[in-house]
GUMAR-73696 format. One record per residue: residue in three letters; x, y, z of N, C-alpha, C in turn. Coordinates in steps of 0.05 Angstrom, whole numbers, plus 32768, in hexadecimal, padded with zeros to 4 digits. Layout:
BEGIN
ALAXYZXYZXYZ
...
END
This chain:
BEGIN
UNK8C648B4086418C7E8B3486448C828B1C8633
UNK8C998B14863D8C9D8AF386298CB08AE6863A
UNK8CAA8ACB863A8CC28AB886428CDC8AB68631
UNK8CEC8AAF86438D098AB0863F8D188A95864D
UNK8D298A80863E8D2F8A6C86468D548A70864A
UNK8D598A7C86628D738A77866B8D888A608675
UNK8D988A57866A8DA98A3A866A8DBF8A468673
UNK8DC98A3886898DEB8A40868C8DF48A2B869C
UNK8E118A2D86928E2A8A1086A38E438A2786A4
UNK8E498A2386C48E688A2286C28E768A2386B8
UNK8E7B8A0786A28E898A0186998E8F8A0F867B
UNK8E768A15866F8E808A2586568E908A2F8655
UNK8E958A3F863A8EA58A5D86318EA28A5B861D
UNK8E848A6886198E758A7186068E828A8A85F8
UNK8E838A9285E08E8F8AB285D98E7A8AC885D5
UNK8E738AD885E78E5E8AF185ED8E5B8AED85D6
UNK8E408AF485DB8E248AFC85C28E298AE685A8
UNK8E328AD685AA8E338ABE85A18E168AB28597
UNK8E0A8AB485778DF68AA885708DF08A8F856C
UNK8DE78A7B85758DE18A5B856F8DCA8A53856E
UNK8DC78A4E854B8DAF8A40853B8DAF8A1D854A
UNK8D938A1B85578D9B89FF85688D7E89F5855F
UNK8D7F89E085668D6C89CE85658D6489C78580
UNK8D4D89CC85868D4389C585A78D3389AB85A6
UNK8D36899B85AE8D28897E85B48D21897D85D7
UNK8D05898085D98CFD897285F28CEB895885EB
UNK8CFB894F86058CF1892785FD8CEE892385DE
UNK8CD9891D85DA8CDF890B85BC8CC7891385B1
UNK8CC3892F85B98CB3894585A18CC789518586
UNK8CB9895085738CCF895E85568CE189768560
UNK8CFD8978855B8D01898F85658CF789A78558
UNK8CFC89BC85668CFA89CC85608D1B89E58559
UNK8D1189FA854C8D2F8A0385388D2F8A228549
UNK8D3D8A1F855D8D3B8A43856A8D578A4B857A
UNK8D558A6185768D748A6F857B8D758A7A8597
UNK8D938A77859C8DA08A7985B78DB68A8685B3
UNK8DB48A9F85CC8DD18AB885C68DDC8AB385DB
UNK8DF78AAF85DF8E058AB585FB8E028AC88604
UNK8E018ACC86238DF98AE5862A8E178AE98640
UNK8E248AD286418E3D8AD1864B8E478AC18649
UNK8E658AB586518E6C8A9F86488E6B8A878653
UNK8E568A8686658E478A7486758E2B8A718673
UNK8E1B8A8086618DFE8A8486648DF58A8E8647
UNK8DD98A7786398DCC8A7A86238DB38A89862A
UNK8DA98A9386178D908A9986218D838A948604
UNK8D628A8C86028D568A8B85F58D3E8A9885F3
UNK8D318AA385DD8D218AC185E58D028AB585D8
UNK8CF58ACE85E18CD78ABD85D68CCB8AA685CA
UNK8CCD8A9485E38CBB8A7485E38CAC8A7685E4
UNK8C958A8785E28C7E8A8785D98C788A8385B4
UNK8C918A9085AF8C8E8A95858F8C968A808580
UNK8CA68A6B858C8CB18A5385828CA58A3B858F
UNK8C8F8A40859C8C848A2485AA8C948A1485C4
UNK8CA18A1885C88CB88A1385DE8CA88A0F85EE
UNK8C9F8A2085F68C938A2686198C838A138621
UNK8C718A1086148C6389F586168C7989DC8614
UNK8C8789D886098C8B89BF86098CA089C18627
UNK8CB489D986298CBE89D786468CAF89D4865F
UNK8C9689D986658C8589D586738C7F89B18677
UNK8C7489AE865F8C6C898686628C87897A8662
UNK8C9E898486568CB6897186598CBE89658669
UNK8CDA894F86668CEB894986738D0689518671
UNK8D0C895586538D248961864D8D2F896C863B
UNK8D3E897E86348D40898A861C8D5B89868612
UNK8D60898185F98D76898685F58D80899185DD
UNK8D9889A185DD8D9A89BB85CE8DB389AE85B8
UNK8DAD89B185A18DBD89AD858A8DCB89C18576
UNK8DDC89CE85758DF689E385658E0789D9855C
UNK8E1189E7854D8E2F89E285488E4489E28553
UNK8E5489C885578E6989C6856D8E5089D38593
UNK8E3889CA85938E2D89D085B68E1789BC85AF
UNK8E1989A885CA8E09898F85CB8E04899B85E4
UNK8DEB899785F98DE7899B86138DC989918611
UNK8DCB8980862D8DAE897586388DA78982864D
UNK8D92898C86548D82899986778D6A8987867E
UNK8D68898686948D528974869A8D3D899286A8
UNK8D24898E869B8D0889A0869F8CFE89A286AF
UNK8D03898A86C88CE9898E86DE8CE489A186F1
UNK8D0489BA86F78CFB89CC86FE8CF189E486F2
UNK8CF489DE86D88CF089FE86CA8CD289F586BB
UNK8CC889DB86C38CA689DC86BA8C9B89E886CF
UNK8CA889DB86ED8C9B89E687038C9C8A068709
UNK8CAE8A1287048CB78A3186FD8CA18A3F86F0
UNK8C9D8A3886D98C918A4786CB8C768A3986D1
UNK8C658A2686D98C4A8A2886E58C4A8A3E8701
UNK8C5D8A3E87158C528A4F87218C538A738716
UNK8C648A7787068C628A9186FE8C4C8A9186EF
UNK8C458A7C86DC8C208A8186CE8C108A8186E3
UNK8C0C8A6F87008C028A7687188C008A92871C
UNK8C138AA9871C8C178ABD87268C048AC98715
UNK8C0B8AD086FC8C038AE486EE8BE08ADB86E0
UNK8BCC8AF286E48BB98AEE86D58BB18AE786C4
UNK8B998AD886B68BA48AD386A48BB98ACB868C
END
């Protein structure tokens, strides 16, 4: 399998399948350059964080924040580090 980092607000209106080249900054590690598709007009998703280094840094973070064209948004991490330790809990190895 692979992780998958889902973001969503209310408030958007995102336009379906909507591609955005972003810049991900948690805390005040270098960002990093990884892509995010609307999957509705309330909800991003971002696809294999293993392959872009993400995952690790969403785990030790505090916050991320996502950079596009015309889309600024901050999330705060402490439940989705805690999230994803217990699902590595779950699974073997």
């Amino acid at each position: 399998g692979n992780w998958r980092l889902l973001l969503s607000n209310p408030g958007w209106h995102l336009p379906d399948s909507h591609r955005y080249d972003m810049a991900a900054l948690v805390d005040f590690y270098p960002p990093l350059r990884v892509v995010a598709v609307a999957k509705s007009q309330t909800g991003l998703e971002i696809a294999d964080l293993d392959q872009i280094s993400l995952l690790g840094l969403i785990e030790n973070g505090h916050t991320i924040n996502l950079n596009s064209d015309g889309f600024e948004e901050k999330f705060d991490l402490e439940g989705s580090a805690k999230a994803i330790e217990r699902v590595r809990n779950c699974i073997p190895g």
